[in-house]
C-alpha positions as CSV (number, residue, x, y, z in Angstrom):
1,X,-22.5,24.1,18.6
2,X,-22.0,23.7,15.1
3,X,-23.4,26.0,11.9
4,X,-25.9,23.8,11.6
5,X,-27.5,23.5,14.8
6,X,-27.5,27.2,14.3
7,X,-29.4,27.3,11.0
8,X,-31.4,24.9,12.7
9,X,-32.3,26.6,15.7
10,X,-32.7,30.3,13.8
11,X,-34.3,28.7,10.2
12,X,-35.4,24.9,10.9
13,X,-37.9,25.1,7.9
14,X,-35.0,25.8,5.3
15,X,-33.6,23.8,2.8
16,X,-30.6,22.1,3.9
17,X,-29.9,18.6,1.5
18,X,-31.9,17.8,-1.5
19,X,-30.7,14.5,-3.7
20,X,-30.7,14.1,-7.2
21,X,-33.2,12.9,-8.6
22,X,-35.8,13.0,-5.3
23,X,-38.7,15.2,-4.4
24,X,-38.0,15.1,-0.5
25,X,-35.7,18.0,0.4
26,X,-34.4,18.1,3.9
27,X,-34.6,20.5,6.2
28,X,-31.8,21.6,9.1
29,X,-33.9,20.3,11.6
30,X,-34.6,17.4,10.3
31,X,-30.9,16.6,10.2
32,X,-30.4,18.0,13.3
33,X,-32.5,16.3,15.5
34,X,-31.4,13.1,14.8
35,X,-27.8,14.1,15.3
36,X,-28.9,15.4,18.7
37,X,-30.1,12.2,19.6
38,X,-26.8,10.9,19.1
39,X,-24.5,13.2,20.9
40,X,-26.7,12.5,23.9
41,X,-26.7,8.9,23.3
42,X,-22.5,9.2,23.1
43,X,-22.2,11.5,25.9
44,X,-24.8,9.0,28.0
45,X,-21.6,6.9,27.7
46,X,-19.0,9.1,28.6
47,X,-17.6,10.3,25.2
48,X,-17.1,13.7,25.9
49,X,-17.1,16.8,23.5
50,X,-13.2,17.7,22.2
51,X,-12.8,20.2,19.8
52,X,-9.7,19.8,18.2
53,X,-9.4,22.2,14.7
54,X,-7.1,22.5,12.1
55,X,-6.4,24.3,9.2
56,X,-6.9,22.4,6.1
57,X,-4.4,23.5,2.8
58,X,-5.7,24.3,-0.4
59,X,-2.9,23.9,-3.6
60,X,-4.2,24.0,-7.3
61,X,0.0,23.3,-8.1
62,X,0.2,23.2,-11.6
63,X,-2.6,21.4,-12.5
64,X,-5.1,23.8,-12.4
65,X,-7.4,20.8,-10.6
66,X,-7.6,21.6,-6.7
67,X,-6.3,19.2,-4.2
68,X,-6.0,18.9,-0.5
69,X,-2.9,19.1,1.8
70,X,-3.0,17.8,5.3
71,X,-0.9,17.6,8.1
72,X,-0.4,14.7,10.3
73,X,-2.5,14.1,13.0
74,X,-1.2,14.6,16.1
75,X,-3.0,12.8,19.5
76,X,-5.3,14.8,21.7
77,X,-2.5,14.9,24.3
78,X,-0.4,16.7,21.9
79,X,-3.2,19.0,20.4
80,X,-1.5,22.3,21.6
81,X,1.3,21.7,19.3
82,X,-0.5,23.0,16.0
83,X,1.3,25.4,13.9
């Protein structure tokens, strides 16, 4: 499960999104139910779940402005391979 099916399932009435400039604020079950649906639909065609993590880098350099560093993907086949 994911940390928001979890807020979902233990605070569904909480704020989760809110845009700019809107009234509406949406709630983690209102975003998760729809995502729900989907996994189901997916996994109704035979994509199954894969969890496949990684660490993702985090460099300021000499910048000062943050910026990303990734590693290359590596195929599911290969996933055990991470660093």
């Amino acid at each position: 499960m994911t940390l928001q099916h979890d807020w979902a399932l233990t605070q569904p009435q909480k704020p989760a999104v809110q845009m700019h400039g809107h009234q509406h604020c949406h709630t983690y079950r209102e975003l998760d139910e729809p995502a729900n649906k989907v996994a189901h639909w997916l996994w109704s065609r035979g994509l199954t779940e894969r969890r496949v993590r990684r660490e993702f880098m985090y460099s300021s350099g000499t910048t000062g402005f943050p910026k990303g560093i990734r590693r290359p993907l590596l195929s599911y086949a290969r996933r055990h391979e991470l660093p």
